[in-house]
C-alpha positions in Angstrom: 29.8 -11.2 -81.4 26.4 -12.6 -80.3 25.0 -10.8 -77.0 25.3 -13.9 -74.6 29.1 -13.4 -75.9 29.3 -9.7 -75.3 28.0 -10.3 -71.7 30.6 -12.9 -70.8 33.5 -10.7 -72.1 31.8 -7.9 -69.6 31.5 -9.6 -66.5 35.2 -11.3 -65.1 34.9 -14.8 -64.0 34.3 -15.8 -60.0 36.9 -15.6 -58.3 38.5 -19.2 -57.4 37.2 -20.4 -53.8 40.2 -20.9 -52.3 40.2 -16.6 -52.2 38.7 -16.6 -48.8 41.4 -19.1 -47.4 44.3 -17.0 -48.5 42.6 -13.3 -47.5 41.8 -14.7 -44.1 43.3 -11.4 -42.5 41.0 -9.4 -44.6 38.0 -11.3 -44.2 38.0 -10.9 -40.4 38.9 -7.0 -41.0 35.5 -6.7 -42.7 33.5 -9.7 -40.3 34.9 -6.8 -37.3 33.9 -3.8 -39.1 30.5 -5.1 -40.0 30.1 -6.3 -36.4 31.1 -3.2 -35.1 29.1 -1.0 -37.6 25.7 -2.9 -36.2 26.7 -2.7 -32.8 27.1 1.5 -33.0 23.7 1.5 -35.1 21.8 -0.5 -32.5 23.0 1.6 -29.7 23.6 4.9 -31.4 20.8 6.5 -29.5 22.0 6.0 -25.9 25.6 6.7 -26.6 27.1 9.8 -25.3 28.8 12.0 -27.0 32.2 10.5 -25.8 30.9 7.4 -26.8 30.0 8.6 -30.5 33.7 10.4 -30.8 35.1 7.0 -29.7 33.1 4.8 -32.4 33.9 7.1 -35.2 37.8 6.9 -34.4 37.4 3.0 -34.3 35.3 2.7 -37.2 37.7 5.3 -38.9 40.5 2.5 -37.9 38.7 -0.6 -39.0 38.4 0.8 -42.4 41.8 2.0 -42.9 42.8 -1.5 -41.9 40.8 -3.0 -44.3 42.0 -1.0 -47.2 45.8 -1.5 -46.0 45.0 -5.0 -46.1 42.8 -5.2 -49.4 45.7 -3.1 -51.3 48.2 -5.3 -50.0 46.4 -8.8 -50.5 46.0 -7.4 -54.4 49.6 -6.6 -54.3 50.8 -10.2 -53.0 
């Protein structure tokens, strides 16, 4: 097997486009965690403690949701 070969076999193939039409729910899962993540980082410094508690809870949420969703988008 030729190394240009060996590299193909190694790396899986794109994933079809139409994969962001039919994981919609997951895609906007991630767009709100992301969002949310930069929000907390730009304003970490004034939050109070509350504040903090609050966006660790939610951030602990968003991810959850996103794995529920990832593990049951692989499973469909």
């Amino acid at each position: 097997m030729s190394e240009s070969e060996d590299t193909i076999d190694r790396n899986p193939p794109h994933p079809p486009f139409a994969e962001r039409r039919e994981k919609l729910t997951l895609r906007e899962l991630l767009d709100e965690l992301i969002a949310y993540t930069r929000e907390v980082t730009r304003n970490a410094r004034q939050m109070s403690d509350r504040d903090v508690e609050y966006a660790h809870q939610r951030l602990e949420w968003l991810a959850d949701e996103v794995w529920r969703e990832a593990v049951e988008a692989g499973r469909r």
